[in-house]
N, C-alpha and C positions, 0 to 999 in steps of 0.2 A: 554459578547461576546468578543475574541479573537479577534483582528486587523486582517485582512486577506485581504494579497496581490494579487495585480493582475497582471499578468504577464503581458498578454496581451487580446486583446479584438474585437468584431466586430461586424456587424449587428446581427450575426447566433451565436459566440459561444461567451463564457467566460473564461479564462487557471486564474487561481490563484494558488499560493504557499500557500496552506491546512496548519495550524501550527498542531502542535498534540496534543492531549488532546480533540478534537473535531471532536463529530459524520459529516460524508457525513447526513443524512436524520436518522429520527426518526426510533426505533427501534420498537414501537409500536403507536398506535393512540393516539394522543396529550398528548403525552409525554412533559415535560416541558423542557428537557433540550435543550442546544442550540444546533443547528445541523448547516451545511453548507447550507443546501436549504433552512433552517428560513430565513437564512443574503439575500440567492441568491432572493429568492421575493421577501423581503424588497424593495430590490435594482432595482430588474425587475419584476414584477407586474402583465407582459403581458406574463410572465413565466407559468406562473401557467396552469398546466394541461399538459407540453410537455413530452412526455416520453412512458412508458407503467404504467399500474397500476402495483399494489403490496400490498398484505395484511401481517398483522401480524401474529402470532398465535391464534389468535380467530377469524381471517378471517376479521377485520377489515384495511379499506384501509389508508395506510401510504401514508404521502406526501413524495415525491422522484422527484420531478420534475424537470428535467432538468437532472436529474443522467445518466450518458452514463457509467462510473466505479465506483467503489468504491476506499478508502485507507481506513485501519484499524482505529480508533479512533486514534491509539497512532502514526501511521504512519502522518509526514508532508508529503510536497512536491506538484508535481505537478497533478494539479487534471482541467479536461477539464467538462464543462459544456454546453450544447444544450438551446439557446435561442429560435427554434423554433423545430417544430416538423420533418423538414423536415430534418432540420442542425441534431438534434438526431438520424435517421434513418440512414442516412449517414455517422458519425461515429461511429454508434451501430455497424452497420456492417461490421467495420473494427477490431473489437475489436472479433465479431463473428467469423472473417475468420483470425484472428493472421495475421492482416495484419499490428496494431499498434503496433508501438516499443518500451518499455518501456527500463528504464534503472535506476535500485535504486543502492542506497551505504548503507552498512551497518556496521556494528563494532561489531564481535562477539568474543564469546569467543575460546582460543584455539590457537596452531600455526597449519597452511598450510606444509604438503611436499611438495607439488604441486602448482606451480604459477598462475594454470586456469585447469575447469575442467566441465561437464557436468551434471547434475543430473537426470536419468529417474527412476521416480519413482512412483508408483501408489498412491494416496492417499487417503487414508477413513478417519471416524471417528474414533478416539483415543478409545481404549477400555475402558482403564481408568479413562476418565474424557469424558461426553458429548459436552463440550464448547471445545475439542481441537479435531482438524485433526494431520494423522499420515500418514508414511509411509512406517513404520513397516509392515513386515508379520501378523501382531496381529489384525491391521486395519481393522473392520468393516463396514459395510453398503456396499454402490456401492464405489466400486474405480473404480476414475477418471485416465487416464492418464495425467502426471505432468512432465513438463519439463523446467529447471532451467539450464543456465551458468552462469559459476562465474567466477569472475578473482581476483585476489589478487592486492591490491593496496602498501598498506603498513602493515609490522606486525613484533611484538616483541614474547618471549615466551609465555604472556600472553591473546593478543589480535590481532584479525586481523582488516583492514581495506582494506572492499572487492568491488566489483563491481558484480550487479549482472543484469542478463536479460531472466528474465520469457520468455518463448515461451506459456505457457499456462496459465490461469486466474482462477488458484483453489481456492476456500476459504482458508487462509491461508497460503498458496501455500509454499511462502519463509522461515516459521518461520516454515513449519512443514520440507521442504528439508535441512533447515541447522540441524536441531535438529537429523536429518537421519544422516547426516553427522558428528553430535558429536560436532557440533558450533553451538549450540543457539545462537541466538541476543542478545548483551548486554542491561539490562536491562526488558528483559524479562518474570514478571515473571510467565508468563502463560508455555512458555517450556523450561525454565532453571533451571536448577538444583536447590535446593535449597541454597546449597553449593555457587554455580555460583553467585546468585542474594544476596546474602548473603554480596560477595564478591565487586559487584559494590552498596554500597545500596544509593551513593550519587546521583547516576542517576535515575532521577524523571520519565524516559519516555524508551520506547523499543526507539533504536537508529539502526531506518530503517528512509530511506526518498527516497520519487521519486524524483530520479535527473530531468528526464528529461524524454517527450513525444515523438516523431517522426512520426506525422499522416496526411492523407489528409486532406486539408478540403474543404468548400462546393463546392468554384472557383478553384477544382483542384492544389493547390498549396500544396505543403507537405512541412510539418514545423515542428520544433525540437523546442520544447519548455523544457527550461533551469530553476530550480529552485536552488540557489545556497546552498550550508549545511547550518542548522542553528546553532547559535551561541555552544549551548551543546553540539553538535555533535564534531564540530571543535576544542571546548575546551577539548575532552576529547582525542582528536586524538593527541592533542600538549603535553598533560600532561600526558598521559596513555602508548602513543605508540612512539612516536617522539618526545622527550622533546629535549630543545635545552641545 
């Protein structure tokens, strides 16, 4: 099991900086690998059972306790957990009504004309591949509405270094609107090109991360919780894009 920080903490919740390479909650029932909710009941005990249920594909039930969002396996960053049932319903439903505010950084491939920009786009399943969403006219199944700002942080001819902030919470969401946009995530290689991932292959992980949360919590206080880049990210930003 991976080291996993914690931000901050309280009667009601848990905030830890998620490293990547590590499931939120089992994919199916008793799954061996390690997940974030194994560590989070280890740790709290009296967790177990807070949340809503949730089955696999054969209809049997996965442990998710405590789960209010998810981040992708390969996504770090900041990730909020419900130590009681009450504290979960409370910001389940800020996450319901796009009242939480999230905010990631990413490093994708490609340069920006544009300094910040908007993305509304509908999103389905990928024609091509079942395991990926899209936002192509091509995109099957129900499409969702999907909405993505971006801003540009830093970028060379080959790379950006962006800022982005989901309005909506679609599977996939980010990695299918940049891929719309013709900038997959670096390291990616579920929607980068061949070509692309060919191109970074020294980078072990997609090089997305939650900066940072902005939600209420149970005593009415709204709070910005802050996960800083991890070491990859930061190392690939000095020598890829901003070398001195």
């Amino acid at each position: 099991m991976q080291t996993i920080e914690i931000l901050e903490e309280d009667d009601n919740v848990l905030v830890i900086n998620k490293p990547s390479g590590l499931l939120v909650h089992e994919e199916k029932q008793g799954s061996a690998e390690p997940t974030v909710v194994a560590w989070f009941l280890t740790t709290y005990p009296e967790a177990r059972g807070v949340g809503e249920p949730q089955y696999d594909m054969q209809g049997n039930l996965i442990e998710r306790s405590g789960v209010v969002h998810r981040l992708d396996k390969g996504t770090s960053g900041v990730l909020i957990l419900a130590k009681t049932q009450e504290a979960y319903n409370h910001l389940k439903s800020q996450f319901h009504d796009r009242l939480a505010q999230k905010e990631y950084q990413a490093i994708v491939y490609g340069y920006f004309k544009a300094i910040k920009g908007r993305i509304e786009a509908k999103i389905g399943r990928a024609k091509s591949d079942p395991r990926k969403r899209s936002a192509f006219k091509n995109a099957v199944g129900t499409l969702r509405d999907a909405v993505t700002d971006w801003e540009l942080i830093t970028q060379n001819a080959q790379f950006a270094h962006i800022r982005l902030m989901p309005k909506t919470g679609r599977t996939h969401q980010l990695r299918a609107h940049l891929t719309f946009l013709s900038h997959p995530i670096v390291g990616d290689g579920l929607y980068a090109t061949k070509e692309q991932f060919r191109s970074t292959q020294e980078v072990s992980r997609i090089l997305l991360h939650a900066h940072s949360l902005t939600i209420t919590l149970l005593n009415g206080e709204q709070k910005k919780f802050t996960a800083p880049l991890p070491g990859d990210f930061t190392h690939f930003i000095h020598k890829k894009i901003t070398p001195a």
